[in-house]
N, C-alpha and C positions, 0 to 999 in steps of 0.2 A: 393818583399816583401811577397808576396802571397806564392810563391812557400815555400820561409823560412817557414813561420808558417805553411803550411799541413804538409812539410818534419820533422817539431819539434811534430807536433798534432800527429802524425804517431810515431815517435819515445815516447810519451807520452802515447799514447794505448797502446803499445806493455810494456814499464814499466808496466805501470800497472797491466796487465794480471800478467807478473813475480810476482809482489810485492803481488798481489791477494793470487796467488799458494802457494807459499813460506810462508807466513800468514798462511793460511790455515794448509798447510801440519808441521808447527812447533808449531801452538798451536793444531793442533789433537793427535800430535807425544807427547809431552810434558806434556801437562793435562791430569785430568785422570776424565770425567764424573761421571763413575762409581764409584769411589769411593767419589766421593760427596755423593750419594746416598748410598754406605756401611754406610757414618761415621754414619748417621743418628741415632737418638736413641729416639724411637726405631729404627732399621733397618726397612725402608718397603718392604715387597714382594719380591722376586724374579721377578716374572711376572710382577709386579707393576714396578721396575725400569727397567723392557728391554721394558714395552711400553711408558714409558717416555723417556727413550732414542732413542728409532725409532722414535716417534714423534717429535724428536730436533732434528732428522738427527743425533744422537752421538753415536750409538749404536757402539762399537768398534769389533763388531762381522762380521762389515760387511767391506771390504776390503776398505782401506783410499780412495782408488783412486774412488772407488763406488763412495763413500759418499762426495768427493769431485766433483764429476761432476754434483751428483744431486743438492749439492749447487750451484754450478755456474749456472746450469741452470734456478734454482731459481733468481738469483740474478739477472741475465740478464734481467729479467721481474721487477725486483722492489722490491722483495722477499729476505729477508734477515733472514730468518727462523724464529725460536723460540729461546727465552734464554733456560737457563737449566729447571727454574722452569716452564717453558709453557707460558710466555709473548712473545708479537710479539715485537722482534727485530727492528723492524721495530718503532715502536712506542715509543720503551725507544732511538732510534736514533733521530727521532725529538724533543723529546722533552730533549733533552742533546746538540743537537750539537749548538740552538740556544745559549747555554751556554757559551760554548767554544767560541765559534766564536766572542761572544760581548770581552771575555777577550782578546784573542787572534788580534786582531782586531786594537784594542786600544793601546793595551802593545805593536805591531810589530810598527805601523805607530808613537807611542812615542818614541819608542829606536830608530828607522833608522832619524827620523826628529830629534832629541835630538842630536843623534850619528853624525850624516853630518856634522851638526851645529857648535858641540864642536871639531869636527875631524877640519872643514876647521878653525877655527878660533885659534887652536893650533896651524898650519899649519903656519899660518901671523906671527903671535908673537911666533915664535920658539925660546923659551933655559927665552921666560921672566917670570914674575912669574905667572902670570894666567897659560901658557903654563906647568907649575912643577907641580902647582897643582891638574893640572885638566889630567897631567899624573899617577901622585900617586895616585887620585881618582880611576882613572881607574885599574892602576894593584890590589889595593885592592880588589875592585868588581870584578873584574876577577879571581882572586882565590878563590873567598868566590862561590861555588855549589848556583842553587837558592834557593834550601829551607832553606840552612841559611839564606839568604837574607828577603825569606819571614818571619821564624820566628824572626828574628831581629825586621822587622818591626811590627809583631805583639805584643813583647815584649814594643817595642816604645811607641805601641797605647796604651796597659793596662797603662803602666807608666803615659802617657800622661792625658788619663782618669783619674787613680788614682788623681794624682795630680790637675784638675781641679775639681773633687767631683761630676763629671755626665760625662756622655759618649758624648765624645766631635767627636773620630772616631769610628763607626761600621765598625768591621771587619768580624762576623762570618754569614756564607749564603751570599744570594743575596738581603735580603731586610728585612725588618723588618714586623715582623707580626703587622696585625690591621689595616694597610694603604691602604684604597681606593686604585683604579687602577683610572687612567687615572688625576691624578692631578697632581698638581707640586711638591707638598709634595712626591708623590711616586718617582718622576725622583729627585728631591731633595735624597731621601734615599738611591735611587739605585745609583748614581752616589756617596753617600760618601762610601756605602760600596764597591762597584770597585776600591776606592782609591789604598789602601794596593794591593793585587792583583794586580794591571796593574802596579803597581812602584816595583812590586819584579821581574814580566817580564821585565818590561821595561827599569831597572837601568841595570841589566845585557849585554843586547840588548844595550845601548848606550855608553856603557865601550868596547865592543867587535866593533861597528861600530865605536867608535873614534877613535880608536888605526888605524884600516885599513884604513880610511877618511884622516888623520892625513898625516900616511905616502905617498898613492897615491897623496895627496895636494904636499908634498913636490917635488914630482919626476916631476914635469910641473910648479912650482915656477919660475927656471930658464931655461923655453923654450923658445928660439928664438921666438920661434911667440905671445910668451906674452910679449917680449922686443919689436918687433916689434908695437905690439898692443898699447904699452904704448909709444914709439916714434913718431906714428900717433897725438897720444893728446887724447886718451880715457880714462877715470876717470880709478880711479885704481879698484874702486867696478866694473866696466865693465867690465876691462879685466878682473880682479880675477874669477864673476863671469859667464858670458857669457862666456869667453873661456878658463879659468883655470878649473872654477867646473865642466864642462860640462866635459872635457876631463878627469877630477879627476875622476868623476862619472862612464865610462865604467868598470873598475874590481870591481864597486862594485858591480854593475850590478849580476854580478855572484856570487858574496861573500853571496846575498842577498839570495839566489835559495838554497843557504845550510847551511844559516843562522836559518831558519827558522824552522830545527828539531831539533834543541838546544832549540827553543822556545815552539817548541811541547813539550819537555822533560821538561821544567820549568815549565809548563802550570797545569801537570800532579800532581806535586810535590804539585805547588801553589794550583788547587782544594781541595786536601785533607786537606792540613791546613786551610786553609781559610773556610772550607765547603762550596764549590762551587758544585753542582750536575750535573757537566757536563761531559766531552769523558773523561777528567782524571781519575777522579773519578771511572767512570764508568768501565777502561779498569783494575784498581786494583782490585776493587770490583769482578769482572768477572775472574780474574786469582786467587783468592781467593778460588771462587768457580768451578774452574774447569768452565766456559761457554764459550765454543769452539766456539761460532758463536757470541757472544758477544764482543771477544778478536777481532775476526777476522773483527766484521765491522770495530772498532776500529782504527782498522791496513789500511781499507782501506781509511775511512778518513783521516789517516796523512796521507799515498799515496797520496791521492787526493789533498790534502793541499800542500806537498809537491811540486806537478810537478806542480801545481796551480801558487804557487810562483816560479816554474822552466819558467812556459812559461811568466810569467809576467816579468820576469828578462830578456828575449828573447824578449820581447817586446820594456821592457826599451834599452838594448844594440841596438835594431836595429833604436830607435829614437835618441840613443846617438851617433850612427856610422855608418854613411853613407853608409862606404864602406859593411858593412851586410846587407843596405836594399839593396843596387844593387849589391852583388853575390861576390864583390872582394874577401872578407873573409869569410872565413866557420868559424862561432860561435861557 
């Protein structure tokens, strides 16, 4: 088991360095600093925009690979440079990513627990009517993009409001101005404004895990060793669940590792409408403006998110599959 996770942690550094470079070298390649500072009007300086750009590290005068090394060496320490306008990167990452992460958070562990759920109980009652249902919900929400999803529900909420004569759901920001910090009224506010937001990730995310849930459910319905299970005298929720879901569970294992940058892409969509101030927001805002070191933390976050949920998914497959904790199968 040991061996597994360094030989995965190992293959998870070396990702990432790629994903690092590659970030880097395509939003240096692609944006354009300087001419953030041309639009300007007025126009400032000549001199005035090549020491704000040496200063962000963006000066394009000086060879990509330069300015990419002194980044990384930067970053290596904890350093994530300047934005364009001379804010430490570093500082709009903190105070964003707690953002992301609460939505993020919420909306994955409600689509994948929602998604199982609906998946393995399709799965029992195949072709009955809950099972058509809750098939046609799905390919619906599966063709509908998140942001339709989210402005749907944002449509919902005006209506909803309209119609009850006061705002019955907050949906725009994260909170409402005026409200004390540390009371129940504030987790009261913040918890109805998350509503909308975690059910436009989260509806998508459990339409996508039902369909996959659903089908692995059926492929071990009729396995010998669940005939056997149930010929011993073990309740049926035993066998279903003990040794049908368990073994339903390994490919999702994996589904879950690249599930998850679908959820990043939703996340991004969802910020904006909703007025959320967090990594989505933030990486539109900064491609807006040309801020190459801004795009690029960005980038390394879902990176890091991503193999995040790669090695958790390595984790889950090796508590679902024996034969990966003691070496039989390579994952």
């Amino acid at each position: 088991m040991a061996a597994f996770l360094l030989r995965r942690l190992g293959y998870y550094v070396a990702l990432l360095a790629v994903a690092t470079f590659v970030s880097y070298v395509l939003a240096a390649t692609a944006l354009s600093p300087r001419a953030y500072f041309e639009a300007r009007q007025p126009p400032p300086p000549a001199a005035q925009v090549e020491r704000q750009l040496t200063l962000a590290g963006l000066n394009d005068h000086e060879p990509l690979l330069g300015r990419f090394t002194r980044w990384a060496a930067n970053a290596s320490t904890g350093d994530l440079g300047r934005t364009i306008s001379g804010r430490s990167v570093n500082a709009e990452f903190g105070r964003r990513i707690g953002v992301s992460l609460r939505l993020l958070v919420i909306g994955t562990l409600l689509g994948i627990g929602a998604g199982i759920l609906a998946g393995v109980w399709g799965a029992v009652r195949q072709y009955r009517a809950s099972d058509r249902v809750m098939t046609v919900l799905s390919l619906v929400l599966l063709s509908m993009p998140t942001f339709l999803i989210a402005v749907l529900l944002k449509i919902g909420a005006l209506a909803l409001n309209e119609a009850a004569g006061h705002q019955v759901i907050a949906f725009t920001g994260e909170a409402s101005p005026g409200i004390g910090s540390g009371t129940a009224a504030l987790l009261w506010d913040r918890a109805v404004h998350l509503l909308l937001p975690t059910l436009s990730i989260g509806l998508a995310a459990v339409a996508a895990y039902s369909r996959y849930q659903r089908s692995t459910m059926l492929d071990v319905l009729g396995a010998d060793y669940l005939r056997t299970a149930a010929a011993k005298g073990l309740r049926r929720r035993t066998v279903l669940l003990r040794h049908g879901l368990r073994t339903a569970l390994i490919p999702m294992s994996t589904f879950f590792s690249f599930g998850i940058l679908g959820l990043l892409t939703g996340a991004t969509f969802t910020e904006k409408i909703f007025g959320w101030h967090g990594m989505g927001e933030w990486f539109i805002d900064s491609i807006n403006d040309s801020d190459v070191n801004s795009v690029v933390a960005v980038n390394v976050f879902a990176a890091l998110t991503v193999l995040a949920a790669g090695l958790l998914a390595d984790l889950l497959l090796a508590a679902l599959d024996p034969r990966v904790r003691h070496g039989q199968v390579r994952a």
